[in-house]
N, C-alpha and C positions, 0 to 999 in steps of 0.2 A: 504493500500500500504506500506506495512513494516515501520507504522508510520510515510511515508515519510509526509501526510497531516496534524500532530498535532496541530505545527505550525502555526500561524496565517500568515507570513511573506511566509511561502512555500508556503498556500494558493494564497496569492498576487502573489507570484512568478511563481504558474502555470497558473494561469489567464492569466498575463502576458502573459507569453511563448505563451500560447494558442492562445491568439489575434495577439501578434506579430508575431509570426508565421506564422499566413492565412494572415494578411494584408502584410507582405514581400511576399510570396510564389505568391498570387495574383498580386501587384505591378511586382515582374518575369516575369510574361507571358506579358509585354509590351513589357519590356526592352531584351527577347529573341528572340519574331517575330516580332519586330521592329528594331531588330537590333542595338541597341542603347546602345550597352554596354560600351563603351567608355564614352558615353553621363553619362548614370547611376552613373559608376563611380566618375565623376567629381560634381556631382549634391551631391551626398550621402558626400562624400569627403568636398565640400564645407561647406554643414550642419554642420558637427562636427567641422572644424574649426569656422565657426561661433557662434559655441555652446559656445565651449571653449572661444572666444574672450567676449562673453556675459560674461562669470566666471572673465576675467580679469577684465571687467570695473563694476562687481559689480549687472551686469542686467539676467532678468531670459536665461537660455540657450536654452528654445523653441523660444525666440523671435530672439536670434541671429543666431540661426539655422536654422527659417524658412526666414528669412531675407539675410542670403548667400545665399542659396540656390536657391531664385528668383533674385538673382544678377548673379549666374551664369549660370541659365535657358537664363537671359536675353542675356548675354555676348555671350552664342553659336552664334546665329545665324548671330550677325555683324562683328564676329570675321571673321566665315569660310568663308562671301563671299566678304571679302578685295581679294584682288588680290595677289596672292603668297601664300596663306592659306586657306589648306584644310580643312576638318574639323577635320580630325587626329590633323592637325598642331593646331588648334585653342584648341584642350581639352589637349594638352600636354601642352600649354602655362597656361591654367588654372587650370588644373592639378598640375603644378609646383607652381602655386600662391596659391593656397590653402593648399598644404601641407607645403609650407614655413611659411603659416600664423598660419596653426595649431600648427607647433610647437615653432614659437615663442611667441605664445598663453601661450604655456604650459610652459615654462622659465618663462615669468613675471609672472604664479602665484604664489600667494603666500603662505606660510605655507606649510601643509603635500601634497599640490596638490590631495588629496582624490578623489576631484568633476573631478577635471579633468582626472584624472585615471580611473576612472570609464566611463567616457566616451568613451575614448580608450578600454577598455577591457572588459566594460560592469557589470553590478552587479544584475544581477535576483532578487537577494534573498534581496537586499535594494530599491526594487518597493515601491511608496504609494499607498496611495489612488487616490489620483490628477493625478499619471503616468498610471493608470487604465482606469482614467474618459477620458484622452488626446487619449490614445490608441483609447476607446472605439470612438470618437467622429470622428476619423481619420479611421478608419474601416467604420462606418457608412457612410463619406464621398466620400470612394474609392467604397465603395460597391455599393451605391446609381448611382454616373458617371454609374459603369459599366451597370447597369440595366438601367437607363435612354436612354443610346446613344451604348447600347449592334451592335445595325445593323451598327451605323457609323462605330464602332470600329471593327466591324467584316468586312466592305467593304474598310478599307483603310488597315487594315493586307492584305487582298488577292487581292485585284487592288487599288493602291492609286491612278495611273492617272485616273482610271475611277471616284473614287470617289470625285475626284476634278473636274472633267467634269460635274458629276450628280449637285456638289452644296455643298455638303457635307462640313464642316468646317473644310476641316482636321487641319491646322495652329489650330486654338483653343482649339481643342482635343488633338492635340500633346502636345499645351503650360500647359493645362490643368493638361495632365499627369504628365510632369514634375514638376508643385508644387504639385499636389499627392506625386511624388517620396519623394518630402523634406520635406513635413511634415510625412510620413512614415519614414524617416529615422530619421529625430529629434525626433517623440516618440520613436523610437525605441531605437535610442543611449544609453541611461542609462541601457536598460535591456540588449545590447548584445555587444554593443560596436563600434567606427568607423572603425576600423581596419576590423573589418568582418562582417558588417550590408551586404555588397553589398553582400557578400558572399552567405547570407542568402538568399537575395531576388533572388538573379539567381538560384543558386538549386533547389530548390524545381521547378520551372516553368522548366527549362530544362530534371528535370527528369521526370515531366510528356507529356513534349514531347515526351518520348520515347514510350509514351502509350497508347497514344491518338493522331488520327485525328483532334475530335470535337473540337472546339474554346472553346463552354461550358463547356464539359468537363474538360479543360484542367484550366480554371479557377477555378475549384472544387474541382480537384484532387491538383493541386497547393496548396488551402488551405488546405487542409488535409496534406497535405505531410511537410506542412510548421508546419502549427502545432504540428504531430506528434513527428517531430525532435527535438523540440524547447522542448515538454512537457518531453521527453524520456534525449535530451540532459541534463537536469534541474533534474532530476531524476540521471542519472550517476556524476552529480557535485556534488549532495549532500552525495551519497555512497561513490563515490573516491577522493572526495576533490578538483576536477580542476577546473578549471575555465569552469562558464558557457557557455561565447560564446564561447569558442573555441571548448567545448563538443560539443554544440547544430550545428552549421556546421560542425565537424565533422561526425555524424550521419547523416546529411542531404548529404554528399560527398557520404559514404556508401551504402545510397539509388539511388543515381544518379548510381554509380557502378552495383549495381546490376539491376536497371532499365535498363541500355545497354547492361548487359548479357541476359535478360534474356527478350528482349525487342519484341514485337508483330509485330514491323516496323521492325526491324532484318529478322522474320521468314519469312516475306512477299516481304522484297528484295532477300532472298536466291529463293525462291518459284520463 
């Protein structure tokens, strides 16, 4: 690949891209036919501030990352059904708490703030081994739910009353997915960044809405489309010099473009 794989550190870095990639693009297709994009945001949003707040006090940034993150899985749901607050009102409330926290996260750190830069904007190419092994174990985690509880998750997308009638846990699965979403977004943070991690995860599942009916499908094509981006974006940052994550969603943006020009659900509304 025009030498791009010499490097030992590219290697880690397309790895990388590769897992994060399917494990975002996958995590997508919850947060698109659930609807939850508000929710996502704030979940993904909380992780990196708590990342960062890890960096100031000295502790690792998976632990403060997955730690917000179920602080503010938790905070949804007693926020939205107080009286006066909807649920719009409740993620702009923590919305606003979380982004104040990240950045006065980032003011008390100290020295070149490196660690913390990197989390904002992400650094492919400075993956270890251990952000490998984290990916890897959070893949396996997302992957396994889906294959485990594939029929619950497929009967509360298309009737949730019913599936709450049959028995079905939806409350669990929901809660479930949501620290899915933040431990997805904590290993993610170093390799793409918090500013565009969500970015990541919504594209790729939106654009294979546009191409798919099947549930299955659409969680397959997700990964593929997610990693495609990720491995391609990673590839254009090392020839042009940009910055990874912002390559790697912009190519993912590209394909969502052309996925609604040129989309199969298009031909069949015209039809």
């Amino acid at each position: 690949m025009d030498g791009f794989l010499q490097y030992e550190f590219l290697q880690r870095g397309l790895l990388m891209a590769l897992l994060g990639g399917s494990v975002c693009g996958v995590m997508g297709v919850f947060v698109v036919l659930w609807r939850m994009s508000l929710v996502g945001m704030c979940i993904s949003h909380a992780a990196f501030a708590g990342a960062l707040l890890a960096l100031v006090f000295g502790w690792p940034p998976l632990a403060g990352g997955v730690a917000a993150s179920l602080g503010a899985a938790a905070a949804v749901g007693p926020l939205a059904e107080r009286p006066g607050f909807s649920l719009d009102t409740a993620m702009g409330v923590i919305f606003s708490v979380v982004m104040s926290l990240a950045m006065l996260a980032l003011g008390l750190l100290p020295g070149a703030r490196a660690d913390g830069l990197n989390l904002i904007w992400g650094s492919l190419l400075t993956v270890t081994r251990l952000d490998l092994y984290i990916m890897a174990g959070t893949a396996i985690l997302l992957f396994s739910f889906i294959f485990l509880f594939f029929k619950e998750i497929q009967a509360i997308i298309g009737q949730k009353q019913s599936a709450l009638a049959s028995g079905i846990p939806v409350r669990g699965i929901h809660y479930t997915c949501l620290i899915l979403m933040g431990l997805v977004v904590v290993s993610s943070l170093k390799a793409i960044g918090g500013f565009l991690i969500f970015s990541l995860i919504v594209t790729p599942a939106a654009t294979s809405l546009q191409l798919t009916y099947s549930l299955r499908h659409m969680f397959w094509l997700s990964a593929v489309l997610g990693a495609a981006a990720s491995a391609f974006g990673l590839w254009l940052s090392f020839h042009f010099s940009v910055p990874p994550g912002a390559s790697i969603v912009l190519v993912a943006v590209v394909s969502l473009m052309a996925a609604m020009l040129f989309s199969p659900k298009k031909r069949d509304r015209a039809a």
